[in-house]
mmCIF file of the protein (N, C-alpha, C, O) and its ligand, coordinates in Angstrom:
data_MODEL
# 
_entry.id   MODEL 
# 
loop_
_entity.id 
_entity.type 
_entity.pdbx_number_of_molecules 
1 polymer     1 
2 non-polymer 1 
# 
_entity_poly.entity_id                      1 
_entity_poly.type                           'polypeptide(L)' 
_entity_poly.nstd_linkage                   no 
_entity_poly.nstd_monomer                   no 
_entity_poly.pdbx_seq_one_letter_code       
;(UNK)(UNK)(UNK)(UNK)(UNK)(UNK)(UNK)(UNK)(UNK)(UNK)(UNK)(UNK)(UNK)(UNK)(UNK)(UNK)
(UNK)(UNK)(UNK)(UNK)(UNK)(UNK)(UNK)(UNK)(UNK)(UNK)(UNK)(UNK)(UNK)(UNK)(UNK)(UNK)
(UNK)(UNK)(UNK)(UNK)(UNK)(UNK)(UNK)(UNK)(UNK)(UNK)(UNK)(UNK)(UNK)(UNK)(UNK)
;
_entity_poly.pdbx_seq_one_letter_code_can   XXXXXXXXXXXXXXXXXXXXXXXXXXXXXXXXXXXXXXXXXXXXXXX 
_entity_poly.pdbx_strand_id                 A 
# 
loop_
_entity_poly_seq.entity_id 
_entity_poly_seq.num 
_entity_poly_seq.mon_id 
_entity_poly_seq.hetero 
1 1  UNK n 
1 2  UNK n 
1 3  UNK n 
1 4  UNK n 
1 5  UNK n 
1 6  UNK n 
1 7  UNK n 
1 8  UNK n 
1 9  UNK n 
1 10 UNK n 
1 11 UNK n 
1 12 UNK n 
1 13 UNK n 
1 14 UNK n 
1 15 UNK n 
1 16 UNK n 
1 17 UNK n 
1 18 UNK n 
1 19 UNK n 
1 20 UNK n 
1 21 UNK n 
1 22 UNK n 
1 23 UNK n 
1 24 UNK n 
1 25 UNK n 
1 26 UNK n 
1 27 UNK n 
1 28 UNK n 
1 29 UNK n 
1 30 UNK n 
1 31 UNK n 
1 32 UNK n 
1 33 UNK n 
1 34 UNK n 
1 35 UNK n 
1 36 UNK n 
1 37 UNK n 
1 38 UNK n 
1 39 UNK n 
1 40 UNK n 
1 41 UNK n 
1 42 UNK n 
1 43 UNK n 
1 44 UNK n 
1 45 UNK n 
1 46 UNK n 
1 47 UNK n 
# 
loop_
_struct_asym.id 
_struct_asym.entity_id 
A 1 
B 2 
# 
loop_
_chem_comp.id 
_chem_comp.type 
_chem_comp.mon_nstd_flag 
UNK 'L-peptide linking' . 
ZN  non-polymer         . 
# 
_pdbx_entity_nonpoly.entity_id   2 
_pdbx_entity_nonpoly.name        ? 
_pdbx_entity_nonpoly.comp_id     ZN 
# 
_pdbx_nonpoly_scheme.asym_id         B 
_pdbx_nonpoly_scheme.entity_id       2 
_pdbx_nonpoly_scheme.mon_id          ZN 
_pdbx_nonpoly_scheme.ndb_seq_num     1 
_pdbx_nonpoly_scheme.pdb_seq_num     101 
_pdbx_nonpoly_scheme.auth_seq_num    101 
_pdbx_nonpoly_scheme.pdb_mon_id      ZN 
_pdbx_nonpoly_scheme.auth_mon_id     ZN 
_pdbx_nonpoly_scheme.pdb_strand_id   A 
_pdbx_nonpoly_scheme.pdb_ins_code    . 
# 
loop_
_atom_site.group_PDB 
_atom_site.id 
_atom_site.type_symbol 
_atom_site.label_atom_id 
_atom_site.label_alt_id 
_atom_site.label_comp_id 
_atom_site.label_asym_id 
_atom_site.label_entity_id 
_atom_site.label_seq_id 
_atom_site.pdbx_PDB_ins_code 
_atom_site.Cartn_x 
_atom_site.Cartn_y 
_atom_site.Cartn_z 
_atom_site.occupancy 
_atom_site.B_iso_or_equiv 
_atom_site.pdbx_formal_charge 
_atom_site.auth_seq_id 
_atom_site.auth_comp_id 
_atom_site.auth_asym_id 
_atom_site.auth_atom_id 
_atom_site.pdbx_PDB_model_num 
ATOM   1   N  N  . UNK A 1 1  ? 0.843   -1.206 0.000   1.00 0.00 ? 1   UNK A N  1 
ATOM   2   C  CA . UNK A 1 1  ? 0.000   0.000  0.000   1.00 0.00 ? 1   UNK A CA 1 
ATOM   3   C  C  . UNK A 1 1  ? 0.873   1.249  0.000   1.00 0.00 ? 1   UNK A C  1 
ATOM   4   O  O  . UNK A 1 1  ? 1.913   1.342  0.652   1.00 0.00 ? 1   UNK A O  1 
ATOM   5   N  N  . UNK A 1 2  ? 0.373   2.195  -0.778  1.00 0.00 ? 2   UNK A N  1 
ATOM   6   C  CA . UNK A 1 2  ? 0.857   3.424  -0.539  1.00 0.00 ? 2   UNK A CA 1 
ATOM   7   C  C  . UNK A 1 2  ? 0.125   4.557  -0.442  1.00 0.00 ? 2   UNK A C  1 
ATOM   8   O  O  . UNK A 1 2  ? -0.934  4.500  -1.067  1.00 0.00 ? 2   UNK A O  1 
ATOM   9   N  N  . UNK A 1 3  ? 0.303   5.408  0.042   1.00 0.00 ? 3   UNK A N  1 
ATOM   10  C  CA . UNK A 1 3  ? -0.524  6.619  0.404   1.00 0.00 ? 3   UNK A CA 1 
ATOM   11  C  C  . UNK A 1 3  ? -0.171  8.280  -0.223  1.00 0.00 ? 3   UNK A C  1 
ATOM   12  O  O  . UNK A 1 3  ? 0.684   9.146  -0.039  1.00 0.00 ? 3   UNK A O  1 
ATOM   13  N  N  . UNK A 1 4  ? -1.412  8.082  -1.062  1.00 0.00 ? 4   UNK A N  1 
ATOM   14  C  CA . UNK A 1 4  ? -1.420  9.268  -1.749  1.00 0.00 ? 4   UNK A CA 1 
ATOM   15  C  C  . UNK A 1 4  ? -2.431  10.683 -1.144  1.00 0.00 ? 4   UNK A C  1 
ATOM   16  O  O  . UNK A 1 4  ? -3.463  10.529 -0.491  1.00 0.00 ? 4   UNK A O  1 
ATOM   17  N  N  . UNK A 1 5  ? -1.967  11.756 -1.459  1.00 0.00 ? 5   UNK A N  1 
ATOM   18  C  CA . UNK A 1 5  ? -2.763  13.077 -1.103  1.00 0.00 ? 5   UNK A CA 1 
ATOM   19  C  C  . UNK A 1 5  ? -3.123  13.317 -2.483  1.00 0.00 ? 5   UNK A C  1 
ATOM   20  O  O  . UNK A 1 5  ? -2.387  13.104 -3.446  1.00 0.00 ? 5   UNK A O  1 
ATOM   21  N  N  . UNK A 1 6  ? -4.584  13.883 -2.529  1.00 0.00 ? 6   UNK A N  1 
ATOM   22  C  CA . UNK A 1 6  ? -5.143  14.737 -3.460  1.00 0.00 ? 6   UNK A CA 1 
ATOM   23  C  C  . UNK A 1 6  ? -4.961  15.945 -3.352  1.00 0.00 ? 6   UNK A C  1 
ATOM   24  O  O  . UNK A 1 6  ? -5.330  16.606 -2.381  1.00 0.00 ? 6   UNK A O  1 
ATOM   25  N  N  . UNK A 1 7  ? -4.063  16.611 -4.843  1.00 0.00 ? 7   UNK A N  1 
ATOM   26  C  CA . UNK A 1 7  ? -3.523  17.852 -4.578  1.00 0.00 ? 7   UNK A CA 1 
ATOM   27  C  C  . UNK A 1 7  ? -5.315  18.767 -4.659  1.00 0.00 ? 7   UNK A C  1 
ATOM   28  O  O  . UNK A 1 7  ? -5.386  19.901 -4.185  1.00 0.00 ? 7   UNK A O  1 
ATOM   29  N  N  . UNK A 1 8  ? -6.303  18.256 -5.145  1.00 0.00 ? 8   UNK A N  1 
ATOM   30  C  CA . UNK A 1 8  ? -7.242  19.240 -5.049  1.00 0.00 ? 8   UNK A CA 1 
ATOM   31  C  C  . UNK A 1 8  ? -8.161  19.282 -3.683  1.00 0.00 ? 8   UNK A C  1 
ATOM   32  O  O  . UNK A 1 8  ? -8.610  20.311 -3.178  1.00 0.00 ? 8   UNK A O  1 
ATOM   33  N  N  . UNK A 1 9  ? -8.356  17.823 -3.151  1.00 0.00 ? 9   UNK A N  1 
ATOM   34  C  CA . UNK A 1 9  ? -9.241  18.131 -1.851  1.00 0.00 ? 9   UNK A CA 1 
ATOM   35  C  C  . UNK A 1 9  ? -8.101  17.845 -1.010  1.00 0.00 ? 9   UNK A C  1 
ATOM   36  O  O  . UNK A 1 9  ? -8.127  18.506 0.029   1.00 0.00 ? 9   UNK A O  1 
ATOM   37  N  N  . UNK A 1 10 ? -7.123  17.082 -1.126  1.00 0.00 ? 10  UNK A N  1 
ATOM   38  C  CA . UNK A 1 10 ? -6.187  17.201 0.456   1.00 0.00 ? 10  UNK A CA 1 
ATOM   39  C  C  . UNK A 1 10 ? -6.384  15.677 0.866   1.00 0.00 ? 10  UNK A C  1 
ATOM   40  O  O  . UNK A 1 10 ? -5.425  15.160 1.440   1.00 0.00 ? 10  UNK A O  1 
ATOM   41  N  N  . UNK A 1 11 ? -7.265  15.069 0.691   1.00 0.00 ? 11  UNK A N  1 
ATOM   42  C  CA . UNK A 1 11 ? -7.866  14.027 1.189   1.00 0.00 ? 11  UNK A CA 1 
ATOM   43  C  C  . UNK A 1 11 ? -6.443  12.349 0.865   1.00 0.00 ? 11  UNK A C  1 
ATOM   44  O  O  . UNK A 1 11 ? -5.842  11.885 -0.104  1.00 0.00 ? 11  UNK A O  1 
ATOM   45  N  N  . UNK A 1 12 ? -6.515  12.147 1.852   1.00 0.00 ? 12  UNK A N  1 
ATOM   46  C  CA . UNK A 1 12 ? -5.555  10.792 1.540   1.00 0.00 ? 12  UNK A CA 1 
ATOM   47  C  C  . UNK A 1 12 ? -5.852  9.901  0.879   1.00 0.00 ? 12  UNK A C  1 
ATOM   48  O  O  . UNK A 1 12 ? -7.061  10.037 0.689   1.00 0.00 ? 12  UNK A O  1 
ATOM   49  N  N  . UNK A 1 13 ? -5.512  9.036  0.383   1.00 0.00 ? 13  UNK A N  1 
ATOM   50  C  CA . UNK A 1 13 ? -6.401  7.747  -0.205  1.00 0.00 ? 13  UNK A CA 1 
ATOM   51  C  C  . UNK A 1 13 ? -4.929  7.258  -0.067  1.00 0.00 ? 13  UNK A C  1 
ATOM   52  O  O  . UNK A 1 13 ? -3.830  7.808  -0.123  1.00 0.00 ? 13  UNK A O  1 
ATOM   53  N  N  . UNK A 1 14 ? -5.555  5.480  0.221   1.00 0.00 ? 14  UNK A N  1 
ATOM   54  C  CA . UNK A 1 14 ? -4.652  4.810  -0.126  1.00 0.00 ? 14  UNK A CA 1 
ATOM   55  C  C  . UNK A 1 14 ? -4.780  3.512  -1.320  1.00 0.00 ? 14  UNK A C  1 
ATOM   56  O  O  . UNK A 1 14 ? -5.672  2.719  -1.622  1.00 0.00 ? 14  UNK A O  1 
ATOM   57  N  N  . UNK A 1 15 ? -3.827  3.692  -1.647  1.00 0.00 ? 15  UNK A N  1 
ATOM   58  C  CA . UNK A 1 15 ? -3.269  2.332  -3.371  1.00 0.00 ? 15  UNK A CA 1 
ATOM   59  C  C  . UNK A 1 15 ? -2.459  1.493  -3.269  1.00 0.00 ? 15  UNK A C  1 
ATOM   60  O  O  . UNK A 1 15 ? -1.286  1.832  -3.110  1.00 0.00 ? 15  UNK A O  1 
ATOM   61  N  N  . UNK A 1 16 ? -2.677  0.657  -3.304  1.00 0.00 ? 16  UNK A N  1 
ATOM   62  C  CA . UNK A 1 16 ? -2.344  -0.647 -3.735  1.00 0.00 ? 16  UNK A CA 1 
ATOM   63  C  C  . UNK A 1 16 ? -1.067  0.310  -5.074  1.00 0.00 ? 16  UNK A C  1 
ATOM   64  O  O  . UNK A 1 16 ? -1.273  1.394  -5.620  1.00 0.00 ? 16  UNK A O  1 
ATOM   65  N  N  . UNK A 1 17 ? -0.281  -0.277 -5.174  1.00 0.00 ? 17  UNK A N  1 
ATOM   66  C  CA . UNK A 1 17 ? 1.041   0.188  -6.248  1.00 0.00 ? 17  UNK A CA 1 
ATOM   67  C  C  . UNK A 1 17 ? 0.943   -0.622 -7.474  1.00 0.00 ? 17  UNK A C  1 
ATOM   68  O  O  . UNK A 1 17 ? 1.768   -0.370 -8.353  1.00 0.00 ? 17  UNK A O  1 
ATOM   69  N  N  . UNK A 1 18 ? -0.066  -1.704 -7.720  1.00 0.00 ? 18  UNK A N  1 
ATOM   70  C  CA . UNK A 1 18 ? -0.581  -1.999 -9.124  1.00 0.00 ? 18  UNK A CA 1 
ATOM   71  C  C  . UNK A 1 18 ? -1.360  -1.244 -9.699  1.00 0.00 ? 18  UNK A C  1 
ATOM   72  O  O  . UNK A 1 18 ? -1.086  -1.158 -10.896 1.00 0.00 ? 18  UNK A O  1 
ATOM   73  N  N  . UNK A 1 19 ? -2.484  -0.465 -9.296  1.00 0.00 ? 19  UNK A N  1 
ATOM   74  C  CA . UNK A 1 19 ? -3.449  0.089  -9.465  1.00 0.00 ? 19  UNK A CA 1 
ATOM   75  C  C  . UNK A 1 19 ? -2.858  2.033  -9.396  1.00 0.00 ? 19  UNK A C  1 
ATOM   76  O  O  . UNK A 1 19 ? -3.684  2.924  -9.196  1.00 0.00 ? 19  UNK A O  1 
ATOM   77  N  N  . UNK A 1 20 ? -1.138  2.367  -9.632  1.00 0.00 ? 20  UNK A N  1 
ATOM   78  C  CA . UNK A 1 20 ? -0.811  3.693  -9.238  1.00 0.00 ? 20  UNK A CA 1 
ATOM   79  C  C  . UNK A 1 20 ? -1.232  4.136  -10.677 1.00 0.00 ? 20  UNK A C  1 
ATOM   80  O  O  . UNK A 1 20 ? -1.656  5.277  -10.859 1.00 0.00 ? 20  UNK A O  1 
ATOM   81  N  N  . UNK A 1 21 ? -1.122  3.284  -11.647 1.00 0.00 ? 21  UNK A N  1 
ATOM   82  C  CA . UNK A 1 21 ? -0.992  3.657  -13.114 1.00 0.00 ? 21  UNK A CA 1 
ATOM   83  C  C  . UNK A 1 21 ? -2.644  4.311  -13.696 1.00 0.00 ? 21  UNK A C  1 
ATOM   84  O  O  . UNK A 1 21 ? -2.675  5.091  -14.648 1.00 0.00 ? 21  UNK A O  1 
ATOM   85  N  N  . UNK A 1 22 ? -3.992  3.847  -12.947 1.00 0.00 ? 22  UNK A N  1 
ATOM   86  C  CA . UNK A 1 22 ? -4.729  4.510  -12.684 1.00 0.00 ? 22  UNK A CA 1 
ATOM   87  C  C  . UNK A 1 22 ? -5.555  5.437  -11.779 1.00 0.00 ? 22  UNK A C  1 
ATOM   88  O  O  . UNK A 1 22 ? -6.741  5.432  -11.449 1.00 0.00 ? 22  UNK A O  1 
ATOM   89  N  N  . UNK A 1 23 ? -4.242  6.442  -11.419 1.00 0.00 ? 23  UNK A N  1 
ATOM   90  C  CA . UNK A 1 23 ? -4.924  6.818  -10.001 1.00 0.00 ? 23  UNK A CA 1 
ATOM   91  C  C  . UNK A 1 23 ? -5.705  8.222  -10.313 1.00 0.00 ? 23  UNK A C  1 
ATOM   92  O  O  . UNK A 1 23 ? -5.592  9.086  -11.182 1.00 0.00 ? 23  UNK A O  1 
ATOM   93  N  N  . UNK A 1 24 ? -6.483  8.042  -9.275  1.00 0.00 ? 24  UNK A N  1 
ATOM   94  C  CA . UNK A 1 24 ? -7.670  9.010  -9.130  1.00 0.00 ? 24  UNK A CA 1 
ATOM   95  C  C  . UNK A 1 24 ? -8.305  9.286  -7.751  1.00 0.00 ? 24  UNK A C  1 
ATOM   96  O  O  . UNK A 1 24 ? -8.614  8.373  -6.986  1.00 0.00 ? 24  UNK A O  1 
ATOM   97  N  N  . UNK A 1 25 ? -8.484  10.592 -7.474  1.00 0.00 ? 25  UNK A N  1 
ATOM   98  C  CA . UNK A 1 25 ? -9.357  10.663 -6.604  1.00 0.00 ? 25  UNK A CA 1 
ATOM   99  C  C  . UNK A 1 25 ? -10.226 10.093 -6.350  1.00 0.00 ? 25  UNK A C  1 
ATOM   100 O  O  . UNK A 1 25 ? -10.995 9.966  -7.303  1.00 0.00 ? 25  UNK A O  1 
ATOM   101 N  N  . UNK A 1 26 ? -10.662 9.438  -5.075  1.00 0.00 ? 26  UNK A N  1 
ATOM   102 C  CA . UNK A 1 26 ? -12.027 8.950  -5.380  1.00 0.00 ? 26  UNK A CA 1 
ATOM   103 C  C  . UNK A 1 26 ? -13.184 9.769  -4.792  1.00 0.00 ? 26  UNK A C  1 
ATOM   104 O  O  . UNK A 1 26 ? -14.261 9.299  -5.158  1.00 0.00 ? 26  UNK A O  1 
ATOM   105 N  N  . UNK A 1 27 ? -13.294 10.705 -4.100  1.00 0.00 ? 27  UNK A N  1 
ATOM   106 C  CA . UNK A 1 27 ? -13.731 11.621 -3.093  1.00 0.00 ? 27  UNK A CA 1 
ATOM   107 C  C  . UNK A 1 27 ? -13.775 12.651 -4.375  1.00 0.00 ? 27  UNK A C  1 
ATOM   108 O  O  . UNK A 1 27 ? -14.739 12.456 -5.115  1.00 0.00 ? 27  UNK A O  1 
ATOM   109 N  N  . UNK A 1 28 ? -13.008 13.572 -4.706  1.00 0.00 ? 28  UNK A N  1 
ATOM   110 C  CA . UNK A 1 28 ? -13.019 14.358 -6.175  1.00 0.00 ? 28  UNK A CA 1 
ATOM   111 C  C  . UNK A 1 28 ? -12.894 14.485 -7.695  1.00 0.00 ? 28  UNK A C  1 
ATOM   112 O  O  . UNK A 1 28 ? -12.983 15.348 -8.568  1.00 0.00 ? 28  UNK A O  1 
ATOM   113 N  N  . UNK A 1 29 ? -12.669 13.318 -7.575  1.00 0.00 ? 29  UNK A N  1 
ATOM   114 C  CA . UNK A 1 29 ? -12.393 12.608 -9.243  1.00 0.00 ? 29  UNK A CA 1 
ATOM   115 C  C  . UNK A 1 29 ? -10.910 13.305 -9.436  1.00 0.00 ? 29  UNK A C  1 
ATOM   116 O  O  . UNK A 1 29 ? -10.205 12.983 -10.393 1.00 0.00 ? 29  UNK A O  1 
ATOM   117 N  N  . UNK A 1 30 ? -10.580 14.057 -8.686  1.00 0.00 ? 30  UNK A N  1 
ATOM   118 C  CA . UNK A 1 30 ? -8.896  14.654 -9.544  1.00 0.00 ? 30  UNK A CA 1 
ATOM   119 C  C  . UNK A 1 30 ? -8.070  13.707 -9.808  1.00 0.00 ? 30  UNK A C  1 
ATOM   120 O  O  . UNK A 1 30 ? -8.284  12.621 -9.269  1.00 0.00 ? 30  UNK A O  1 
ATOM   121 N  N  . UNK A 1 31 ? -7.235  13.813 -10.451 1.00 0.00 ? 31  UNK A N  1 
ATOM   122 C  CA . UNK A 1 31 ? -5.989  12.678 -11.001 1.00 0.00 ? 31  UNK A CA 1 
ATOM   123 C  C  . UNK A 1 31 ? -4.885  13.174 -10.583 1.00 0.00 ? 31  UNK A C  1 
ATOM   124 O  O  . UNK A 1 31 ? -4.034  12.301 -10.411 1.00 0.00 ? 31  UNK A O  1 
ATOM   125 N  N  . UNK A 1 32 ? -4.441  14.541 -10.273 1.00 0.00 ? 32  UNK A N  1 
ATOM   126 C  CA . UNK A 1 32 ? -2.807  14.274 -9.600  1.00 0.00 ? 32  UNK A CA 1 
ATOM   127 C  C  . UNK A 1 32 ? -2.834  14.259 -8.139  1.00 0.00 ? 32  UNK A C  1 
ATOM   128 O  O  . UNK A 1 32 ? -3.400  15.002 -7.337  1.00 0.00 ? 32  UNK A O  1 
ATOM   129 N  N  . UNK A 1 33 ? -2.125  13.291 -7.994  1.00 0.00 ? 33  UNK A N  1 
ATOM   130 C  CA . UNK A 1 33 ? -2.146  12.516 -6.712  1.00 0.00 ? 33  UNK A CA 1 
ATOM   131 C  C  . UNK A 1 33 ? -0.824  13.055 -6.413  1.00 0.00 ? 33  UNK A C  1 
ATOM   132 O  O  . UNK A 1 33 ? -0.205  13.338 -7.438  1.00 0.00 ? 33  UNK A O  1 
ATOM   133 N  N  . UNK A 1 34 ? -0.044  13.343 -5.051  1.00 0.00 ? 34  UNK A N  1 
ATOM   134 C  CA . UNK A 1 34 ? 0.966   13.550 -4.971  1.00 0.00 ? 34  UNK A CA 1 
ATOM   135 C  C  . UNK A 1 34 ? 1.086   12.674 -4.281  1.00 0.00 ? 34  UNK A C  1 
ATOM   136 O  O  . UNK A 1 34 ? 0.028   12.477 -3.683  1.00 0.00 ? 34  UNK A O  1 
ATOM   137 N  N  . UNK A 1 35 ? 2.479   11.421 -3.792  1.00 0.00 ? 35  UNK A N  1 
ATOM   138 C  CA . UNK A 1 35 ? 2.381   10.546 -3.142  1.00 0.00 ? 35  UNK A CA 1 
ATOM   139 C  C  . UNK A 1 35 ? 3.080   10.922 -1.736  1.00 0.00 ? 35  UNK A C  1 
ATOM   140 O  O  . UNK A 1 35 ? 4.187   11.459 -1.703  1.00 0.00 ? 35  UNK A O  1 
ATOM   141 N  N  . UNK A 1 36 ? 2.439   10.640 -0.728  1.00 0.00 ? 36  UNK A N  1 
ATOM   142 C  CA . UNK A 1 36 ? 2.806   11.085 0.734   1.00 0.00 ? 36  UNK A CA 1 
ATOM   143 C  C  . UNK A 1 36 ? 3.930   9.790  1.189   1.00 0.00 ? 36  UNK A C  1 
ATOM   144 O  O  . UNK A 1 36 ? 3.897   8.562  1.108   1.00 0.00 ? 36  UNK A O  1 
ATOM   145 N  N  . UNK A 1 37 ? 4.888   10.774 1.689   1.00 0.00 ? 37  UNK A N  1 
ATOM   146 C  CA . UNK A 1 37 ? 5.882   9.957  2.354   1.00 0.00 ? 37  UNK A CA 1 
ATOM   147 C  C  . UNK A 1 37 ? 5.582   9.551  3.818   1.00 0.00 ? 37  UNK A C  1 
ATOM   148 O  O  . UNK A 1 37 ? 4.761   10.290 4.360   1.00 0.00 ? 37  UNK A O  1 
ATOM   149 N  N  . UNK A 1 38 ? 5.914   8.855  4.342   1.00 0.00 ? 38  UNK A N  1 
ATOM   150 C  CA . UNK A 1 38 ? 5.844   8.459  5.888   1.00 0.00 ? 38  UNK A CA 1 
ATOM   151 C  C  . UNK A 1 38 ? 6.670   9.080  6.516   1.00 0.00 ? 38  UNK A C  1 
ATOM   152 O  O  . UNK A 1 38 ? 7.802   9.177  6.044   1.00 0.00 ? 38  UNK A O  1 
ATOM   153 N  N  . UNK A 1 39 ? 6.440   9.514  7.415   1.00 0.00 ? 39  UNK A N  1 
ATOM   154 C  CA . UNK A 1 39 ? 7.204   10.343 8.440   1.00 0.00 ? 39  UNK A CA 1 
ATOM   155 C  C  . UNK A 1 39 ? 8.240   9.422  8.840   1.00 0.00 ? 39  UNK A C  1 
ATOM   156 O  O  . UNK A 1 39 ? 8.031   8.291  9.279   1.00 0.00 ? 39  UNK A O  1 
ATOM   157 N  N  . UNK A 1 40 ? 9.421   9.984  8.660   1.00 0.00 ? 40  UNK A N  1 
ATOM   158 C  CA . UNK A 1 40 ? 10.166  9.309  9.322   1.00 0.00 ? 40  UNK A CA 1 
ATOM   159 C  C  . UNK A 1 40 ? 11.034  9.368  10.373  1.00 0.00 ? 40  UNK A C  1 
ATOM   160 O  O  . UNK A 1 40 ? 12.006  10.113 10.498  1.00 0.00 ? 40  UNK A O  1 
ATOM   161 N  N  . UNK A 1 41 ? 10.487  8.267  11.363  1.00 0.00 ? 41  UNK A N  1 
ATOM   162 C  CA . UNK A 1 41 ? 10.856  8.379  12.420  1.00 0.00 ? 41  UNK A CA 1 
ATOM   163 C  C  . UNK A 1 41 ? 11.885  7.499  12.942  1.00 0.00 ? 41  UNK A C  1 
ATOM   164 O  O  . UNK A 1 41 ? 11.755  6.278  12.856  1.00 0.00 ? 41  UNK A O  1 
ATOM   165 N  N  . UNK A 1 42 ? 12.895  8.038  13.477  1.00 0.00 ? 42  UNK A N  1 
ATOM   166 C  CA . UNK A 1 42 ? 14.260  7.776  14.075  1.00 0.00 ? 42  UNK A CA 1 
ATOM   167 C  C  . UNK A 1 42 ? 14.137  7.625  15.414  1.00 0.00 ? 42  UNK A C  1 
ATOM   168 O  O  . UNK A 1 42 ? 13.822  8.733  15.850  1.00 0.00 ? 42  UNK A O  1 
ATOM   169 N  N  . UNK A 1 43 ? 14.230  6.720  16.439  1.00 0.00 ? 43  UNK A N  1 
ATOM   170 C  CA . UNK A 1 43 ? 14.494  6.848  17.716  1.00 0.00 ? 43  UNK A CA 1 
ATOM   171 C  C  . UNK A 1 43 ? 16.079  6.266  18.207  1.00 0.00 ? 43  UNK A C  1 
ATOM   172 O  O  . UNK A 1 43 ? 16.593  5.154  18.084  1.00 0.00 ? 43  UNK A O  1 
ATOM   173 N  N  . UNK A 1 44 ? 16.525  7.398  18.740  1.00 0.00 ? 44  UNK A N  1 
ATOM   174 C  CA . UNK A 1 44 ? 17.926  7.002  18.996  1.00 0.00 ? 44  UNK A CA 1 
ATOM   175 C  C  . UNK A 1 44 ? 17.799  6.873  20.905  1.00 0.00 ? 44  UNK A C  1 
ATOM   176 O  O  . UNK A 1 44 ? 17.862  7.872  21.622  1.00 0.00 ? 44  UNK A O  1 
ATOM   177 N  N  . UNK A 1 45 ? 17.666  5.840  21.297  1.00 0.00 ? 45  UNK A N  1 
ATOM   178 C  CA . UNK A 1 45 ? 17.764  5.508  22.564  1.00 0.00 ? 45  UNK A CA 1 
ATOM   179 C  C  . UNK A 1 45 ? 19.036  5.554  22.959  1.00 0.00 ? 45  UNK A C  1 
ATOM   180 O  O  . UNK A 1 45 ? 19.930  4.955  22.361  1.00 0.00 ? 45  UNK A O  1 
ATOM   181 N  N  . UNK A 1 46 ? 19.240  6.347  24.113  1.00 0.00 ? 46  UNK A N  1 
ATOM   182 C  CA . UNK A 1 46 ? 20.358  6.521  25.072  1.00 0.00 ? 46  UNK A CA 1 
ATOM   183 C  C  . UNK A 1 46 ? 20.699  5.354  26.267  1.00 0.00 ? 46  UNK A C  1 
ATOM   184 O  O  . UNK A 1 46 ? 19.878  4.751  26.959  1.00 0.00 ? 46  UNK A O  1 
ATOM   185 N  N  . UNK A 1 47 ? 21.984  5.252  26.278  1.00 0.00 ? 47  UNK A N  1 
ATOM   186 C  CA . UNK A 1 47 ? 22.037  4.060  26.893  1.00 0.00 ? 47  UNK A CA 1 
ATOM   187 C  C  . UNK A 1 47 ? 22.574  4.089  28.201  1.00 0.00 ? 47  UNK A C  1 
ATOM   188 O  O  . UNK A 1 47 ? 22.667  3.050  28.854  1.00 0.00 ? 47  UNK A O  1 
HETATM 189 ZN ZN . ZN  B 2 .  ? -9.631  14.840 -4.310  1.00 0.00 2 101 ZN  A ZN 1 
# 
């Protein structure tokens, strides 16, 4: 799975990465999807 933002409503959706080649809003019908990265998180524990 991956997780895309709709650059027109904002709204997340998530895809399956077979299905990126038709992506679409489904909430607005828009088509550019920008794909959201995961935060990435580092925990550096002190010892
Ligand atoms: Zn949308």
């Amino acid at each position: 799975m991956a997780e895309y933002v709709c650059t027109a409503c904002r709204k997340v959706i998530e895809l399956e990465l077979a299905t990126a080649k038709k992506i679409q809003c489904p909430f607005c019908g828009y088509r550019i999807l920008e794909k959201r990265r995961a935060p990435v998180v580092k925990r550096v524990e002190a010892e």
